[in-house]
C-alpha positions as CSV (number, residue, x, y, z in Angstrom):
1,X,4.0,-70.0,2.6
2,X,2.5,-66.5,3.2
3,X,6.0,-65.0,4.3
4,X,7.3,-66.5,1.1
5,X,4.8,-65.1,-1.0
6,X,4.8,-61.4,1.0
7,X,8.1,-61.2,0.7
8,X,8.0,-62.2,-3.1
9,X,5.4,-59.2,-4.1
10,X,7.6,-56.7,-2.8
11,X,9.0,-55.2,-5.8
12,X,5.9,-54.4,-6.5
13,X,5.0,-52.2,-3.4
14,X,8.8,-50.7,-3.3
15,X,7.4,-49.4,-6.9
16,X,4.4,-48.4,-5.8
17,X,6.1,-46.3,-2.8
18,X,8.8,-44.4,-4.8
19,X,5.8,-43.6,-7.3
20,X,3.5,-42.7,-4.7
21,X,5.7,-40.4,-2.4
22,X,7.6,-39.3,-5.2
23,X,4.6,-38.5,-7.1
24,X,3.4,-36.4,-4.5
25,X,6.9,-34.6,-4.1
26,X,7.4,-33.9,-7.5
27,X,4.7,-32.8,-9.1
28,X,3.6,-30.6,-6.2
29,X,6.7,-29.3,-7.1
30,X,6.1,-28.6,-10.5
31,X,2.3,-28.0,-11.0
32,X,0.6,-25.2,-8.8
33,X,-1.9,-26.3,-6.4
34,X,-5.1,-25.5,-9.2
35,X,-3.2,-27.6,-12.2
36,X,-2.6,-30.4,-9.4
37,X,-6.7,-30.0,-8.3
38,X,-7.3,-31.0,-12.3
39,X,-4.8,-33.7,-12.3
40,X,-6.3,-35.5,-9.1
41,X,-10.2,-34.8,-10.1
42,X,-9.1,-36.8,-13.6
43,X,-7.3,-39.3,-12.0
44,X,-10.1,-39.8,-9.7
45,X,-13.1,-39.6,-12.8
46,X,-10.8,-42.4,-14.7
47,X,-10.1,-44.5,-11.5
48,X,-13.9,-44.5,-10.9
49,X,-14.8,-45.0,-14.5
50,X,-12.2,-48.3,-14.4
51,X,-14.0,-50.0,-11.6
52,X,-17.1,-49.1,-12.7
53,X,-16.9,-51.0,-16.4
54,X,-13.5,-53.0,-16.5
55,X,-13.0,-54.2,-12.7
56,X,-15.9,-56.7,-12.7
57,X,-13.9,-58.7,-14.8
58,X,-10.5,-58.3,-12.7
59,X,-12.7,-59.6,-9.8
60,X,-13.8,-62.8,-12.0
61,X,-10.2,-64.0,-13.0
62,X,-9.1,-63.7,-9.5
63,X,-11.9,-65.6,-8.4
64,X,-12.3,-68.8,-11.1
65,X,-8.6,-69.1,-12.4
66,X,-8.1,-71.9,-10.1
67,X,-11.4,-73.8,-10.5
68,X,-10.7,-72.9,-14.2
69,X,-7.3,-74.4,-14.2
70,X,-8.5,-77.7,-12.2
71,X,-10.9,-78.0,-14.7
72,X,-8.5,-78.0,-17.9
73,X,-10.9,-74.6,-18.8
74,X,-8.2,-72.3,-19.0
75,X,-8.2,-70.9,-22.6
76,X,-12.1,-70.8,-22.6
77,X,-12.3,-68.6,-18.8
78,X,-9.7,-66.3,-21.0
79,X,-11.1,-66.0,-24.4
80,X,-14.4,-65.2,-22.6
81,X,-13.3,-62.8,-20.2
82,X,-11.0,-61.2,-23.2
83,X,-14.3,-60.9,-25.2
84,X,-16.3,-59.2,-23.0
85,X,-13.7,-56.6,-22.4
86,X,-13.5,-56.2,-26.1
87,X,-17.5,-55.4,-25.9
88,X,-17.4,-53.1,-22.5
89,X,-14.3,-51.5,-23.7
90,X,-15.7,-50.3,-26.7
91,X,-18.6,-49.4,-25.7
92,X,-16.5,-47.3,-22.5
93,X,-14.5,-45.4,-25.4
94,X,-17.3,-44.4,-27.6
95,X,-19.8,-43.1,-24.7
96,X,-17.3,-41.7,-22.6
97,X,-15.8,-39.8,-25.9
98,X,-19.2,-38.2,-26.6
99,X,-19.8,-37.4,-22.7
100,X,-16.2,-35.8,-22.8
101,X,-17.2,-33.9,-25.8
102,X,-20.6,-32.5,-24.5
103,X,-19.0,-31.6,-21.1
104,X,-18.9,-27.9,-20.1
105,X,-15.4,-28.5,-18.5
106,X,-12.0,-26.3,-19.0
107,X,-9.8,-27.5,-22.1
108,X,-7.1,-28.7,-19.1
109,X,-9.5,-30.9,-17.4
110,X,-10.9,-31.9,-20.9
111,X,-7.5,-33.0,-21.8
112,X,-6.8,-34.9,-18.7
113,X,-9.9,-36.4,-18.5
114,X,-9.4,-37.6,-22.4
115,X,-5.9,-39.1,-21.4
116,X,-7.3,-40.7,-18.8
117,X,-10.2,-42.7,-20.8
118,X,-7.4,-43.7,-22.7
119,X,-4.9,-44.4,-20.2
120,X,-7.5,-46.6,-18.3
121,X,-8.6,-48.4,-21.1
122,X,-5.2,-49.5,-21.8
123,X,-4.6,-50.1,-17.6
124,X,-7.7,-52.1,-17.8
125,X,-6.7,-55.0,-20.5
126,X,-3.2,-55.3,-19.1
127,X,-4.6,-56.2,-15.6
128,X,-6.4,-59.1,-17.1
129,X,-3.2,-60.8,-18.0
130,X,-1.4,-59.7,-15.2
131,X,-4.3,-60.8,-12.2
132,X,-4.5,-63.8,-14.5
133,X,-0.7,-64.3,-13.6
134,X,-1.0,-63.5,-9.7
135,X,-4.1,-66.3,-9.7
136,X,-1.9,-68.8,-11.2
137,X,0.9,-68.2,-8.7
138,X,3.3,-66.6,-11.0
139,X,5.0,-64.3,-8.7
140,X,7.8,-63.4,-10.7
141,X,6.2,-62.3,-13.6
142,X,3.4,-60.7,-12.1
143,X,6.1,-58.6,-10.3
144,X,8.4,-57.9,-13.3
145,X,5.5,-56.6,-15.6
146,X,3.7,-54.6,-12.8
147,X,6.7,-53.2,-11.3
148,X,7.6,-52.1,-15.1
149,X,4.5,-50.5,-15.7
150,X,4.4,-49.0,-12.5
151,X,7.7,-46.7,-12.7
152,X,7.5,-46.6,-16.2
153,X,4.3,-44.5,-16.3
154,X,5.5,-42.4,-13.4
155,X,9.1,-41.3,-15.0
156,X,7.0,-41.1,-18.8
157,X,4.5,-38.9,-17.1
158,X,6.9,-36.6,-15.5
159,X,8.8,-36.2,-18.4
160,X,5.8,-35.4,-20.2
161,X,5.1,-33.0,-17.8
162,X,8.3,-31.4,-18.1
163,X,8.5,-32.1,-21.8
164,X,5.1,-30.9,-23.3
165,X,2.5,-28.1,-22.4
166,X,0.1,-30.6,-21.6
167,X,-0.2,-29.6,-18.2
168,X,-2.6,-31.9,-15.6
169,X,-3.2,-34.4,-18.2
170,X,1.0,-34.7,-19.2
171,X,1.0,-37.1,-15.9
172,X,-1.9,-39.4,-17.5
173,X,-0.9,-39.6,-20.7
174,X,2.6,-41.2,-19.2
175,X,0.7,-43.8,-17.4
176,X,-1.4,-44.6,-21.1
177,X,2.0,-45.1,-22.9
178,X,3.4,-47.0,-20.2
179,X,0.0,-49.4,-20.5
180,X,0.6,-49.8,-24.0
181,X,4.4,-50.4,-24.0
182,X,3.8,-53.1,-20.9
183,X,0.8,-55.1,-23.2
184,X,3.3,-54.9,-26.2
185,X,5.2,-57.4,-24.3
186,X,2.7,-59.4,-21.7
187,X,-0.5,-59.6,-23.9
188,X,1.1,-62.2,-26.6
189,X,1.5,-65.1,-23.4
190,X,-2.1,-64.4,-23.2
191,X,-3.3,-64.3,-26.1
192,X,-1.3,-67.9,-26.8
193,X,-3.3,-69.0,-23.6
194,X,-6.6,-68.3,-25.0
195,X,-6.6,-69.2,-28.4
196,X,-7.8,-72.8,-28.4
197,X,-10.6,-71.1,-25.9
198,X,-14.0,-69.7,-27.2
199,X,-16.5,-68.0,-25.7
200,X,-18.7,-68.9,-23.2
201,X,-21.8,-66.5,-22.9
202,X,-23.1,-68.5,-19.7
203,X,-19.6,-68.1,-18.5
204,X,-19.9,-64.5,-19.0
205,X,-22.8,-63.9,-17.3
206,X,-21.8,-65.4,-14.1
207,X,-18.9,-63.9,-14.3
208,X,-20.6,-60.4,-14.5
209,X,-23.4,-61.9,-12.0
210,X,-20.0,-62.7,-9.5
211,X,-17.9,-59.5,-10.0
212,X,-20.3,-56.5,-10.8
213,X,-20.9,-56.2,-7.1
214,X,-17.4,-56.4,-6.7
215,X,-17.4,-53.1,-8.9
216,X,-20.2,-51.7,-7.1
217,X,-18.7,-52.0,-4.1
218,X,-15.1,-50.3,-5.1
219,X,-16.7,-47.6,-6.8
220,X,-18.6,-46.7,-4.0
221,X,-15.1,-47.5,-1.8
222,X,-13.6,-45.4,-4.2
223,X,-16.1,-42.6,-3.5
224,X,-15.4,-42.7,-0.1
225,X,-11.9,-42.0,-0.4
226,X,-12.0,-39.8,-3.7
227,X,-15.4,-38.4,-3.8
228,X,-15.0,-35.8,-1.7
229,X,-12.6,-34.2,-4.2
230,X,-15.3,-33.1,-6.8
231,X,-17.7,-31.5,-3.2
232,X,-14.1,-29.5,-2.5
233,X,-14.2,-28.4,-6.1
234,X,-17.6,-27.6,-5.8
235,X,-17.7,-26.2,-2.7
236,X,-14.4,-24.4,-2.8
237,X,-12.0,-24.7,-5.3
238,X,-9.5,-26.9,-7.6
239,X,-6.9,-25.5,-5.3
240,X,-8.2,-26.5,-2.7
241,X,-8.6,-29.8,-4.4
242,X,-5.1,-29.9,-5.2
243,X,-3.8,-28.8,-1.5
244,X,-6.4,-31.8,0.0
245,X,-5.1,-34.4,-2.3
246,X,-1.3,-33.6,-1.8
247,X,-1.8,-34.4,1.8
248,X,-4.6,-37.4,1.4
249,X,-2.0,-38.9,-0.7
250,X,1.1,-38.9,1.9
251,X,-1.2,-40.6,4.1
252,X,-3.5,-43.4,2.2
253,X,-1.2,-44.3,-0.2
254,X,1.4,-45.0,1.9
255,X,-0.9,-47.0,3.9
256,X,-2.5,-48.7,0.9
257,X,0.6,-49.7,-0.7
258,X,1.0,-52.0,2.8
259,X,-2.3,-53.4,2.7
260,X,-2.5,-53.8,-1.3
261,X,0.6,-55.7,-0.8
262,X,-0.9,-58.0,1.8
263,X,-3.7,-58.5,0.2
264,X,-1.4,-59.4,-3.2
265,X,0.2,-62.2,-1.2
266,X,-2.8,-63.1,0.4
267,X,-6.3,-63.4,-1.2
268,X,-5.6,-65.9,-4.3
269,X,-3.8,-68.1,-1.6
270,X,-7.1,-68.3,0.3
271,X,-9.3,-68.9,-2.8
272,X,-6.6,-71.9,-3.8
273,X,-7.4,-73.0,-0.4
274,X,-11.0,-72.8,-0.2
275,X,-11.0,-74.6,-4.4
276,X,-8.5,-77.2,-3.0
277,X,-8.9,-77.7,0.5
278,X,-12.1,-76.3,2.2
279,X,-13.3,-73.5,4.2
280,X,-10.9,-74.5,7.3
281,X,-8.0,-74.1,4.7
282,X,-9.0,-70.8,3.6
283,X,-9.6,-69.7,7.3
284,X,-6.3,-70.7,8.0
285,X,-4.5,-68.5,5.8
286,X,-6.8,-65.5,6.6
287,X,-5.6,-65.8,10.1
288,X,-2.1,-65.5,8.9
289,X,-3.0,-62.7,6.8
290,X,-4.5,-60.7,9.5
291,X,-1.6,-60.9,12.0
292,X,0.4,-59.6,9.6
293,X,-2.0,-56.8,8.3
294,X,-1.9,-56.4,12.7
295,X,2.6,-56.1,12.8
296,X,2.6,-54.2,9.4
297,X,-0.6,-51.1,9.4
298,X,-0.6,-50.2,12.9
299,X,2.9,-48.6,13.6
300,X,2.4,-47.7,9.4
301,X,-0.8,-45.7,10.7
302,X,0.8,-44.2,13.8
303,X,3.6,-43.2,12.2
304,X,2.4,-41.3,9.8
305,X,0.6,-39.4,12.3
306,X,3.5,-38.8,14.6
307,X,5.9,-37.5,11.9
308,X,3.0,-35.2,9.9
309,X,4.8,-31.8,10.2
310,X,8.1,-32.7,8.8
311,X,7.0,-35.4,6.5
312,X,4.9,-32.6,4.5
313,X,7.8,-30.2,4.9
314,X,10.0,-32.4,3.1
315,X,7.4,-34.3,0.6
316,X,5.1,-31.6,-0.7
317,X,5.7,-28.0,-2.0
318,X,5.2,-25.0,0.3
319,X,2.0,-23.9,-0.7
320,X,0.6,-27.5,0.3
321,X,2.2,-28.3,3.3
322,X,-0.2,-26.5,6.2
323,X,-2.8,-28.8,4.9
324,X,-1.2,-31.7,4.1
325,X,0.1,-31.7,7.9
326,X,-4.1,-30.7,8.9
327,X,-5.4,-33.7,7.5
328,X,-2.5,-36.5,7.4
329,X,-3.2,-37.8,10.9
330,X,-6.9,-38.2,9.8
331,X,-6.0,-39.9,6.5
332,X,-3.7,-42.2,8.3
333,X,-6.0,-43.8,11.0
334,X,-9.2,-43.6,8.0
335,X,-6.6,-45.6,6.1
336,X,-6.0,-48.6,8.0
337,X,-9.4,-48.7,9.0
338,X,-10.3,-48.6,5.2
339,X,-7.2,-51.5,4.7
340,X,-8.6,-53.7,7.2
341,X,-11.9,-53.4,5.5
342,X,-10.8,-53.9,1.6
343,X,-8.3,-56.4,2.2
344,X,-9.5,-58.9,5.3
345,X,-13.2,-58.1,6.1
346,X,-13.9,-58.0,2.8
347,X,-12.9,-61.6,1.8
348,X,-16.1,-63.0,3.4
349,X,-18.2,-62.0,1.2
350,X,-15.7,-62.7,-2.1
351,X,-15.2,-66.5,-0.8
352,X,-18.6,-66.8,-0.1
353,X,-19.7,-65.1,-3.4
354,X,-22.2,-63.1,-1.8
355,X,-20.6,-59.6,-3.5
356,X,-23.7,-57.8,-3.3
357,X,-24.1,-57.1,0.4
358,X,-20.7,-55.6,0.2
359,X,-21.7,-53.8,-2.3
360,X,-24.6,-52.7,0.1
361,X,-23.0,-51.5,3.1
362,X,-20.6,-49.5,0.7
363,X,-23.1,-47.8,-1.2
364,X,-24.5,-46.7,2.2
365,X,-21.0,-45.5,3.3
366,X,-20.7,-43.6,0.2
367,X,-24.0,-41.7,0.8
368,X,-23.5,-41.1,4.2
369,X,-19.5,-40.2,3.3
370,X,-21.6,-37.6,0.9
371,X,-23.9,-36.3,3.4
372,X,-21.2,-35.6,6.0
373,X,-19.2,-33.6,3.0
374,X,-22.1,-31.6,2.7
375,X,-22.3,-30.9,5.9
376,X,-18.7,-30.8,7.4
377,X,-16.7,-28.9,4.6
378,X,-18.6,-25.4,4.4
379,X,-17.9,-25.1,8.3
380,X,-14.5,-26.6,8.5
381,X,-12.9,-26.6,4.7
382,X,-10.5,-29.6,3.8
383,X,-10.4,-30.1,7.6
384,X,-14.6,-31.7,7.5
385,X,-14.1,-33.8,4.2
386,X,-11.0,-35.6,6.1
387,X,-13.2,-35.8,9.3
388,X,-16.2,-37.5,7.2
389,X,-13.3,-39.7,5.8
390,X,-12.8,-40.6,8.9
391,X,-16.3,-41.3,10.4
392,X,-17.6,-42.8,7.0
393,X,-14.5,-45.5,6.7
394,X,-15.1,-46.3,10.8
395,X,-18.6,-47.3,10.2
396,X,-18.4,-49.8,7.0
397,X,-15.9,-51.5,8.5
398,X,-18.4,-52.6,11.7
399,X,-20.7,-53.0,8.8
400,X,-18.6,-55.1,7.3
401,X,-17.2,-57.3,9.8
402,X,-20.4,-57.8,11.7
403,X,-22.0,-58.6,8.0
404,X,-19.2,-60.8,7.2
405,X,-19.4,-63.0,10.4
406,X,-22.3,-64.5,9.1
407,X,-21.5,-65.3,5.9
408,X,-17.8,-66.7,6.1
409,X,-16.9,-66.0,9.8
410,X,-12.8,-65.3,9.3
411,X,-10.5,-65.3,12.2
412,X,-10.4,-62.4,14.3
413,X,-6.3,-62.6,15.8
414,X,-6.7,-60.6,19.0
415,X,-3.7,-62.0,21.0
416,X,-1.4,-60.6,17.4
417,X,-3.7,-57.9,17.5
418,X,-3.3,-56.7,20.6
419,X,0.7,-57.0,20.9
420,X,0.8,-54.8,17.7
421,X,-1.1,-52.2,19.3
422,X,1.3,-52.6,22.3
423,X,4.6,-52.5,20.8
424,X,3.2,-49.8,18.4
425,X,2.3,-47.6,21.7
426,X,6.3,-48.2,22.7
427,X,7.2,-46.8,19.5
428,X,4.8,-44.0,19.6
429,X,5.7,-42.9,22.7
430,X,9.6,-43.0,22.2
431,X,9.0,-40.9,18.9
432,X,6.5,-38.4,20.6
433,X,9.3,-38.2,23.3
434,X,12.4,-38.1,21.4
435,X,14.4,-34.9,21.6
436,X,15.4,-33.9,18.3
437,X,15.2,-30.8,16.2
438,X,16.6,-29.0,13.4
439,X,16.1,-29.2,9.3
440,X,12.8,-31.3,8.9
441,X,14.6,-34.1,6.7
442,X,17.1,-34.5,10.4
443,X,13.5,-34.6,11.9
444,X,11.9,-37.4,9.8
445,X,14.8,-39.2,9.7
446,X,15.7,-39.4,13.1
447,X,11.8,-40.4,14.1
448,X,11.5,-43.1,11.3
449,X,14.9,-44.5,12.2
450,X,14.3,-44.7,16.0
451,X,10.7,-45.1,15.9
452,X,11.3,-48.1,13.4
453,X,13.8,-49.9,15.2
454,X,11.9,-49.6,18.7
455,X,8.7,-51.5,16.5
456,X,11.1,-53.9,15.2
457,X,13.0,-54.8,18.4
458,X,9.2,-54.7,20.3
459,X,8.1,-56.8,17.2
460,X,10.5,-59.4,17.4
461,X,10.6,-60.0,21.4
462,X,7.1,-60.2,21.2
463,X,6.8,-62.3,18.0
464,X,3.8,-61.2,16.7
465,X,2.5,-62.6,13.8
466,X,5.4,-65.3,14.2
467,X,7.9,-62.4,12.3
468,X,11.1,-64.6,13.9
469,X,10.3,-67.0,11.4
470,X,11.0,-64.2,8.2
471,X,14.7,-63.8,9.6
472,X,15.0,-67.6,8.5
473,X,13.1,-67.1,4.9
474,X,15.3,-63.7,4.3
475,X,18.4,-65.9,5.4
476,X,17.7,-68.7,3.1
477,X,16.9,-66.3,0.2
478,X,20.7,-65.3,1.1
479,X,22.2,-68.1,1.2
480,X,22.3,-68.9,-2.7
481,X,23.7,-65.4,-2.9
482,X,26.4,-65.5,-0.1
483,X,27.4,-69.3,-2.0
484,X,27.4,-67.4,-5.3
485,X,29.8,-64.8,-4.3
């Protein structure tokens, strides 16, 4: 059922990988390094801002659609989660407008900043309808409208970009149209859904009670991995902002667009489970998850690192690419550590409802993440903020997975784990090895294509994660095709 369901979300993480490697190609293409520092500190302030006031409720559909849905409370769980978005979301726009106002920023990163309050206001309601459609198993739809808004706010932005003299903020303001054009389509089904509901202020609270750690927790998460931009901007510059993010971006998005996509698939089919069937249920398909998170992030993180050099010469613009090919093997490994973390260690505490110690351990990351900034950048520039990504991201996750042991101990798939690591070594060594050189798109190509077919052919003969069984899913998702034709 997992395979089924991986294989089913990936539109979605296609979309999210043209956006976020062509993201990073073309607009360090066409901003300079100081107009690309604006447009990552804004998308950083809105993606901050998001979890802070809007996620909690993300976290609380995900969580009680199913008990919802056994209970025939459906329209009431999403009239009163609509509700109190209504009330947060206004209250977002209005205090965030006057603290945007007051601000003693630049008119560019006013700008951006103000498209981004919009453009995550707009993000914010159309994830409630469409996490409301991954609980309920609607794989299809979830993919079509996420996929939509996905590309469409990356070729809207660029052609703003292009278009206007916006500047940082013509990027944002494509992802806020593309929010709005998205809801004019998906928010009716929901609104049908909830209209027999009403609101339920007990409802609400537990729901804020359940998920406001979760929020916590990700804006703290979100610290770790984005913080550090506004200490570079403080302690040396938005081009240097713009240079860090360009090459943080090759690595963890590319890394996060594996793990987000796992953890898709994954974590409502576990909370079904643990609503349906028990905690043994649950456990059982967090094993499966995790052997897969094992075959898919560990080549994904070593190869990144092996191919760092060409990969930034052919992705990012020239002034960029020295320290985009510094800092992308640091990103890389922080990465996986940081998806093993978000998307498997951090289910114990969700399916045991016990949010706030997660949010604990990554408020403690956060300030030491901070600390080591502090202390690492002045001496070693963009070089110590990836190093304290690093060191930060490798102690919540102990934290984390000692923690979550003894809340809702998950299975830990060392046999899986352990042939990934040795067929990723194969491939790491054949692409260190390999005897190629020339253009740097000859380069990348050449190591990806070898590289990838060593991990699949070591993969496959030592079956890890049981990925012969995939070959017969893809083959009967064929079939109907092959009959067709």
């Amino acid at each position: 059922m997992l395979g089924k369901h991986i294989l089913g979300y990936l539109p979605v993480q296609i979309a999210r990988a043209v956006v976020g490697f062509g993201g990073v190609a073309i607009l360090t293409r066409l901003m300079p390094a100081e107009m690309y520092g604006q447009y990552a500190l804004a998308l950083a302030a809105m993606h901050i801002t998001a979890m802070a006031f809007h996620t909690w409720l993300d976290a609380a559909v995900a969580r009680f659609h199913a008990r919802a849905d056994e209970r025939g409370q459906l329209a009431s769980h999403l009239a009163t989660i609509y509700a109190s978005f209504a009330l947060v979301g206004a209250g977002v726009l209005i205090i965030g407008g006057m603290a945007l106002w007051l601000a003693p920023f630049s008119v560019a990163l006013k700008s951006a900043l103000g498209f981004g309050l919009a453009a995550l206001t707009l993000r914010s309601l159309l994830a409630i309808g469409i996490e409301s459609r991954r609980a309920a198993g609607e794989i299809a739809s979830y993919s079509i409208f996420e996929t939509a808004n996905i590309l469409g706010g990356f070729a809207l932005g660029i052609a703003i970009l292009m278009a206007t003299p916006l500047g940082a903020a013509g990027p944002i303001a494509g992802l806020a149209l593309a929010s709005l054009i998205t809801l004019f389509f998906e928010f009716p089904t929901q609104a049908r859904k909830s209209t027999s509901g009403k609101l339920r202020k007990r409802r609400a609270m537990v729901y804020f009670a359940y998920g406001l750690p979760v929020s916590i927790s990700l804006v703290f998460e979100h610290l770790l991995s984005a913080g550090d931009r506004f200490l570079i901007a403080g302690l040396m510059n938005e081009a240097a902002v713009g240079i860090y993010s360009a090459g943080y971006g090759l690595a963890d998005r590319t890394i996060d667009i594996l793990f987000i996509w796992l953890g898709t698939a994954a974590t409502p089919l576990m909370i079904r489970a643990l609503e349906k069937d028990g905690p043994e249920a649950a456990r059982k398909v967090a094993g499966q998850s995790a052997r897969v998170m094992g075959l898919i992030g560990f080549p994904a993180a070593a190869g990144l690192a092996l191919v760092a050099a060409p990969l930034s010469t052919v992705m990012v613009g020239e002034e960029y690419r020295a320290g985009a090919t510094l800092i992308l093997p640091w990103i890389a490994l922080a990465g996986l550590m940081k998806g093993l973390m978000t998307y498997y260690f951090h289910e114990s505490f969700i399916l045991k409802r016990k949010t706030r110690w997660m949010a604990a351990i990554m408020g403690v990351a956060a300030v030491a993440n901070i600390g080591l900034n502090l202390a690492l950048i002045p001496v070693f520039g963009i070089a110590g903020a990836a190093a304290a990504t690093l060191i930060s991201y490798a102690l919540s996750l102990v934290a984390c997975a000692a923690l979550g042991r003894s809340l809702f101990p998950l299975p830990l798939p060392w046999l899986d784990w352990g042939r990934a690591a040795c067929a990723t070594a194969i491939m790491a060594g054949v692409v260190y090895w390999l005897p190629v050189s020339g253009p740097a798109l000859l380069v990348l190509l050449a190591k990806g294509v070898c590289g990838g077919g060593v991990y699949i052919a070591a993969a496959l003969a030592l079956n890890i994660a049981d990925c012969r069984s995939w070959l017969g899913i893809a083959q009967g998702w064929l079939r109907p095709v092959e009959a067709s034709s």
